[in-house]
SEBATI-316118 format. One record per residue (C-alpha): residue in three letters; x, y, z. Coordinates in steps of 0.2 Angstrom, whole numbers, padded with zeros to 4 digits, always signed. Layout:
<rs>
ALAXYZ...
</rs>
This chain:
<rs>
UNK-0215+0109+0019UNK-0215+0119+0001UNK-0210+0133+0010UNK-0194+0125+0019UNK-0193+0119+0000UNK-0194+0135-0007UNK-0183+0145+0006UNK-0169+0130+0002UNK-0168+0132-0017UNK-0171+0148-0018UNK-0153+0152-0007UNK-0145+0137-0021UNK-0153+0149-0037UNK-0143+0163-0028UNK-0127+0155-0025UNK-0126+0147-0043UNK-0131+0164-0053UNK-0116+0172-0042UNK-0103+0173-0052UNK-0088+0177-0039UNK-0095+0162-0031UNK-0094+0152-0044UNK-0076+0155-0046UNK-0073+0152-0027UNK-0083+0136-0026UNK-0079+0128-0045UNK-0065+0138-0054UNK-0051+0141-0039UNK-0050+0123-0031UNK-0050+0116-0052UNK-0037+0127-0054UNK-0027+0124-0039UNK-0028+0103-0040UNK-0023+0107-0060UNK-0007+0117-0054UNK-0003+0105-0038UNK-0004+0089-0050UNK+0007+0098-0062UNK+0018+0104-0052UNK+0023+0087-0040UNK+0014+0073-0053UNK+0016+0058-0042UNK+0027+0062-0030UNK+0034+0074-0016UNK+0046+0082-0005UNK+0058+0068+0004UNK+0056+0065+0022UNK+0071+0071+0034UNK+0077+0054+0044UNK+0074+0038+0052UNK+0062+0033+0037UNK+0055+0014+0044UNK+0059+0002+0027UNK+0057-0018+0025UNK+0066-0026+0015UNK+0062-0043+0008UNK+0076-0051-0004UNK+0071-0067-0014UNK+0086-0067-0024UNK+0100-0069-0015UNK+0113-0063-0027UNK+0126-0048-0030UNK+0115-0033-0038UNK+0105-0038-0021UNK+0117-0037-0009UNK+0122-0019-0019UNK+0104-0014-0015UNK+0106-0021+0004UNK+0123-0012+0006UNK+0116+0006-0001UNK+0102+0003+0014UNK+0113-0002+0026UNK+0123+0014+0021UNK+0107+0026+0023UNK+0104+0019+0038UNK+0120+0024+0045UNK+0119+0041+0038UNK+0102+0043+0050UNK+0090+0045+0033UNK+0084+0026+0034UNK+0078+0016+0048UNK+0080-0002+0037UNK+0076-0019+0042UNK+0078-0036+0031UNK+0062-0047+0034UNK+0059-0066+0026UNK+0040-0066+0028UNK+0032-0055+0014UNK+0014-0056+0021UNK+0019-0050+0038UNK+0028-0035+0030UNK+0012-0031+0021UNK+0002-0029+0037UNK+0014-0019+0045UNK+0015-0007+0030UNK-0006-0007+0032UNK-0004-0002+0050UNK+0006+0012+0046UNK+0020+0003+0056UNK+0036+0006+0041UNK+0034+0018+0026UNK+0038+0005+0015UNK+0041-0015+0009UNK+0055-0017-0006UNK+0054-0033-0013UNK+0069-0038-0022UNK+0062-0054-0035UNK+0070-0071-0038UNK+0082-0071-0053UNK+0085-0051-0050UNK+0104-0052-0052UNK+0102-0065-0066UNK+0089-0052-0075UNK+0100-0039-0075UNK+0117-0047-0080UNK+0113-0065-0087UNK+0129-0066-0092UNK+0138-0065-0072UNK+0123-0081-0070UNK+0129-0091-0084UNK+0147-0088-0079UNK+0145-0093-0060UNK+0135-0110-0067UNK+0147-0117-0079UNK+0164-0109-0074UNK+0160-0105-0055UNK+0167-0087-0057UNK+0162-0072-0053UNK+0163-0060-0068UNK+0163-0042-0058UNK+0179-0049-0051UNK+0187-0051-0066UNK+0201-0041-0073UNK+0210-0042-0091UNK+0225-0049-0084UNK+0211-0064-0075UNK+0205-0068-0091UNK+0221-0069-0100UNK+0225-0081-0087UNK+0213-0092-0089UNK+0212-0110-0099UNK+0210-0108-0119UNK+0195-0121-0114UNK+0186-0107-0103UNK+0191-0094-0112UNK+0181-0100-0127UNK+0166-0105-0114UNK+0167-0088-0106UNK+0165-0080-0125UNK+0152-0094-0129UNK+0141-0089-0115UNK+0144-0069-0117UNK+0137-0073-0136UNK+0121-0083-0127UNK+0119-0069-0116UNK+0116-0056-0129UNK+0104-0069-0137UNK+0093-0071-0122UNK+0077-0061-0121UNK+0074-0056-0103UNK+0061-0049-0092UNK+0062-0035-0087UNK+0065-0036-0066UNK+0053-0025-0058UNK+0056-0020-0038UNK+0043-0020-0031UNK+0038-0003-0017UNK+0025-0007-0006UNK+0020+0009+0000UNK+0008+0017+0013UNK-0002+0030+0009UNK+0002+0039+0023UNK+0020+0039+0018UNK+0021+0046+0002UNK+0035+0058+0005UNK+0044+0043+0014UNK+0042+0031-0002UNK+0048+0044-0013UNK+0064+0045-0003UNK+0066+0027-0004UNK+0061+0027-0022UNK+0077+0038-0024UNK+0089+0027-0014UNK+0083+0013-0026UNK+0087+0025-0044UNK+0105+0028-0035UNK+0108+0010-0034UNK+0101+0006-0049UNK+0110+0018-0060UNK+0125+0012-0052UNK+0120-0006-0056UNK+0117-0001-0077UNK+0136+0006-0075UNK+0144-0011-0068UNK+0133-0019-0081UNK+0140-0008-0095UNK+0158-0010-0088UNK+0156-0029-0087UNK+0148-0032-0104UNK+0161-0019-0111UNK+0178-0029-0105UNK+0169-0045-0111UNK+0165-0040-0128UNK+0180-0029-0131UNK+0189-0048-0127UNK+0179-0056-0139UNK+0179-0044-0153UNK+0198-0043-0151UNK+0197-0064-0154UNK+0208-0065-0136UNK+0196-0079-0134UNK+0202-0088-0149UNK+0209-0105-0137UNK+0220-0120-0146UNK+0234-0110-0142UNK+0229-0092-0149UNK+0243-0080-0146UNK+0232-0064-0147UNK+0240-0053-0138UNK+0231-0043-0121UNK+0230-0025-0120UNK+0238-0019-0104UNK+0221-0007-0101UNK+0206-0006-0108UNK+0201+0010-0116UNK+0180+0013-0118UNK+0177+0029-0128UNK+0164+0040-0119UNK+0150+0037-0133UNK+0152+0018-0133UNK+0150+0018-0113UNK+0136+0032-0113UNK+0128+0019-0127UNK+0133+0004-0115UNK+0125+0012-0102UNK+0110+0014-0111UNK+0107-0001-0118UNK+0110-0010-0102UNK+0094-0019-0096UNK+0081-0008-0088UNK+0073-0010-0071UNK+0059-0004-0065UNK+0053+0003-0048UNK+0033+0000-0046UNK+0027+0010-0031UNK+0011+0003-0025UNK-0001+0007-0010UNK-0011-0009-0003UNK-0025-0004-0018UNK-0012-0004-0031UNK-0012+0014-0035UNK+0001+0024-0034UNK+0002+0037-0023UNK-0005+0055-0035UNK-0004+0072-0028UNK-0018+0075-0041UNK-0028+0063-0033UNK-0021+0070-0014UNK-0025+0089-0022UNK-0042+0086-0029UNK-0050+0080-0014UNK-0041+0090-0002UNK-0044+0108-0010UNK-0062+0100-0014UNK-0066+0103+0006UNK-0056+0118+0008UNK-0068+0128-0004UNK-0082+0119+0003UNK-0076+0128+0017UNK-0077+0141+0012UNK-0093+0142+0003UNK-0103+0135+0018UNK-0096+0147+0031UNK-0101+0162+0016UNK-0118+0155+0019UNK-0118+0159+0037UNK-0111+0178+0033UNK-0124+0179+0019UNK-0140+0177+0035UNK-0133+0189+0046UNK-0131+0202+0030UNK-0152+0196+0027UNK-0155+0202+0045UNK-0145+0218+0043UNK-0151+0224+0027UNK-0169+0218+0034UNK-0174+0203+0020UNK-0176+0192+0036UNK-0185+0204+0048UNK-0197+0206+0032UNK-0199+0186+0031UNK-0201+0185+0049UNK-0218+0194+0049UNK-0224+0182+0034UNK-0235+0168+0042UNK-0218+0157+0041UNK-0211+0150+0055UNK-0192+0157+0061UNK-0190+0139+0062UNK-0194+0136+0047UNK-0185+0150+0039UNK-0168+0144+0048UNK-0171+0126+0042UNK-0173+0130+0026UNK-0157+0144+0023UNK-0146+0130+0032UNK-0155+0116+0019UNK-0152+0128+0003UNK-0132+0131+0011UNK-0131+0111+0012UNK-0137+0108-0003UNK-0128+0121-0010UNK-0111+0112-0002UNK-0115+0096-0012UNK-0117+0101-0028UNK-0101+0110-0025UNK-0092+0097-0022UNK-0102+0085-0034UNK-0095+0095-0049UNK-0079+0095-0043UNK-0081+0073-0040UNK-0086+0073-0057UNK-0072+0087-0065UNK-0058+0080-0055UNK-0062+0062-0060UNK-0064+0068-0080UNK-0042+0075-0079UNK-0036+0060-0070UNK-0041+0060-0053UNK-0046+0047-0040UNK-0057+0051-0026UNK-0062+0031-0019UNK-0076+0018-0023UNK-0092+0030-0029UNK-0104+0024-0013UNK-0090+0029+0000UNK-0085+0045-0009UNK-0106+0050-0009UNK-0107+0046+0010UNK-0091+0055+0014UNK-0096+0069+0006UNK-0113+0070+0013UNK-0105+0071+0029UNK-0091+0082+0026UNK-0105+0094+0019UNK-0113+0093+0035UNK-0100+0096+0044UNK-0094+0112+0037UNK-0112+0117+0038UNK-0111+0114+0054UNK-0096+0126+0056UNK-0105+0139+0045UNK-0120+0139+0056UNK-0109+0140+0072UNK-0099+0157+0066UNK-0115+0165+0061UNK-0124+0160+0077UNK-0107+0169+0087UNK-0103+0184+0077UNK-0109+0199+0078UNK-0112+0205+0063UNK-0110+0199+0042UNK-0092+0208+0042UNK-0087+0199+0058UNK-0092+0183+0052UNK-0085+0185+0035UNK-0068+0187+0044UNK-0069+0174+0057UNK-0076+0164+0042UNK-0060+0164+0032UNK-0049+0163+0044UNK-0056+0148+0053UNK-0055+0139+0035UNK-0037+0144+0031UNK-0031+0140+0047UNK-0039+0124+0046UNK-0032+0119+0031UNK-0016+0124+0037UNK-0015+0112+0050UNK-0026+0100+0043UNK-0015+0095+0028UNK-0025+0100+0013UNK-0008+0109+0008UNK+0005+0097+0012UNK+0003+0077+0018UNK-0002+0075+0036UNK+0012+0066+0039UNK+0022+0082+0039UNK+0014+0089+0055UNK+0018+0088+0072UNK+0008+0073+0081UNK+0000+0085+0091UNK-0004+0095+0079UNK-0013+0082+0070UNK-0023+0075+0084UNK-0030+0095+0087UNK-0035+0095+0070UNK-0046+0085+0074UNK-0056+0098+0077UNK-0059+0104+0060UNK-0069+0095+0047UNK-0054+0097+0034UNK-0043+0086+0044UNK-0055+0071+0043UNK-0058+0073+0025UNK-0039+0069+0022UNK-0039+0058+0034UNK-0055+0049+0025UNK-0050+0052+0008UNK-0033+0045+0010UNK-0041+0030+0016UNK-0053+0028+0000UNK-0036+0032-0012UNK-0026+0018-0002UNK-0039+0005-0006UNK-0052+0007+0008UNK-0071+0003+0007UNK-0085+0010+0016UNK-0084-0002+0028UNK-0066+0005+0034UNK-0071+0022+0033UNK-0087+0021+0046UNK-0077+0023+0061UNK-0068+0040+0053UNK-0089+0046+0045UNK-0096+0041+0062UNK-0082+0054+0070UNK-0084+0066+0060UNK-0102+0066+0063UNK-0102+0066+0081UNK-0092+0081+0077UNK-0103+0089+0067UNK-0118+0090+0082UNK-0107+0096+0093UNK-0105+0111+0079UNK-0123+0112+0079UNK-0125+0111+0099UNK-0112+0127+0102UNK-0123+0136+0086UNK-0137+0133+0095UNK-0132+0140+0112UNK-0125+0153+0103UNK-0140+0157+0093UNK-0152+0157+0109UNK-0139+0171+0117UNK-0143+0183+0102UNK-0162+0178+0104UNK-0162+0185+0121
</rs>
């Protein structure tokens, strides 16, 4: 047993005195999650078509049915796939079954948030202000003129919320809720310039005492002239909306959190399958022969080189858990990140073992070595959302330990537990002794 201990922490003293290792298993994957979360911040690349999208509206008015008409219009244009829905907590479970991208919930009182002043209006006149013209008002009663003034002051007066539309987004959509996201800012900023417009006629009318009633002669400009400042300044002031995209945990989607995982187990990769390279370069400059002849078991010796390369592979990704978390970043609940990471760590030891038991020699493995990680990673969505790839190129993935890692990680971001994540562990796992099972098959050929 001490001398399994030794052989194990011995190969850990080497790695971590290394300084080009360091810089491969700590340095590069820090650097990388630093420039990815810079780079996109909290979103991504849109999505090219047919994104699926619930929509719930609770509020039934005209900014609404703006919203409903810009989907409608997407939909046509092939870039959304949009339905309306009435039951909120079905829409939820649909989103968590990764059945629709997305659930925008309009609020109650959203039209009224945003122009009190068209609510108002409708209650005590029964009009509707965005059809008004100048020549409309002019012909209206002095009695309403002075109520529609009146309620124009009350509406500057009243301190509203702030309407917030709501995004509820899967988190294995992200690209897809940024495209809705941006449908939403094009309606929106269409919606502060009909605000601006409205407010502007209204109080160019009451600042010009049209409104005067008993008989007030004012006299009604033909058309309305707004100088570019004072509608730039409308436009600014108008009531803000905001657009809260959330995944069933309440997080937002982060391609900080997305990057630091992800690139997390691609140098994992790659410094475990180096561990495999570094036993065959022992048994061609003769260290293990030399070991061999020690009263130590072979078995033993193999034990304790794949221990020290495990070992190895979690304080690796332990220090990047700990760095990542220290800028920002968010891997999951602390008891499933440790268990996901034991098995991932197992797994691409796994894949280490199983290159150095087939190749031929410490060059050849080397090779084979980082090839099999690019590729992995490649296909396995630690560049890009897995969303992007082919179906059938994400069920092959399935073959690399990368892919589950995404796959499990994405799971923990969105608000899973360790219960949810058991089925994906206990896959990987399985995976990971049939790594083992071709290593040793291969390791029993070069024996003979």
């Amino acid at each position: 047993m001490r001398k399994f201990l030794v052989i194990a922490f011995k190969e850990v003293l080497v790695t971590f005195r290394d300084v080009g290792a360091l810089v491969v298993m700590l340095a590069s994957p820090l650097l990388l999650t630093l420039a990815f979360g810079a780079a996109f911040g909290t979103g991504g690349e849109p999505a090219l078509a047919d994104i699926p999208v619930l929509l719930l509206d609770r509020d039934q008015g005209p900014f609404a049915e703006e919203v409903i008409t810009a989907f409608a219009a997407q939909e046509a244009s092939g870039l959304l796939d949009f339905e309306e829905i009435s039951d909120e907590a079905a829409g939820r479970e649909r989103v968590d079954a990764d059945e629709v991208a997305a659930l925008v919930v309009l609020p109650a009182g959203f039209s009224r948030s945003v122009l009190p002043l068209a609510g108002l209006v409708q209650d005590e006149l029964g009009l509707d202000v965005f059809e008004m013209t100048t020549e409309s008002i002019q012909a209206l009663p002095d009695d309403q003129q002075q109520v529609l003034r009146r309620l124009y002051l009350q509406s500057q007066e009243m301190d509203q919320p702030v309407p917030t539309i709501e995004i509820y987004a899967s988190p294995d959509y992200e690209i897809s809720a940024s495209v809705v996201q941006g449908v939403l800012r094009a309606v929106l900023e269409q919606m502060n310039v009909t605000t601006a417009g409205v407010n502007a006629i209204v109080s160019r009318l009451a600042a010009e005492q049209v409104m005067t009633g008993a008989g007030g002669e004012a006299a009604l400009p033909e058309v309305i002239t707004i100088a570019p400042e004072d509608f730039n300044r409308g436009v600014a002031e108008s009531l803000p909306i905001q657009l809260d995209i959330v995944s069933p945990s309440g997080r937002s989607f982060s391609w900080l959190d997305y990057s630091a995982t992800s690139m997390a187990v691609l140098f994992l990769m790659f410094s475990v399958t180096s561990g495999g390279w570094t036993l065959l370069a022992e048994r061609q400059m003769g260290t293990l022969p030399r070991l061999a002849i020690t009263p130590t078991g072979s078995l033993t010796i193999l034990l304790g080189k794949t221990t020290g390369v495990i070992l190895t592979g979690l304080l690796q990704v332990g220090v990047l858990w700990g760095a990542t978390s220290l800028i920002g970043a968010y891997w999951g609940p602390p008891l499933a990140v440790a268990v996901a990471l034991l098995a991932l760590v197992l797994a691409a030891a796994g894949v280490g073992t199983l290159i150095s038991a087939w190749a031929n020699s410490a060059g050849q493995a080397s090779a084979i070595g980082s090839a099999v990680t690019l590729v992995a990673a490649a296909t396995s969505g630690s560049f890009f959302p897995r969303t992007n790839l082919p179906a059938a190129l994400q069920t092959v993935s399935f073959i690399t330990p990368n892919a589950w890692g995404v796959e499990i990680f994405s799971k923990l971001q969105s608000g899973g537990s360790l219960k949810a994540i058991l089925p994906l562990v206990g896959g990987l796992l399985a995976l990971t002794v049939v790594y083992y099972a071709i290593a040793a098959v291969g390791f029993r050929r070069n024996s003979d």
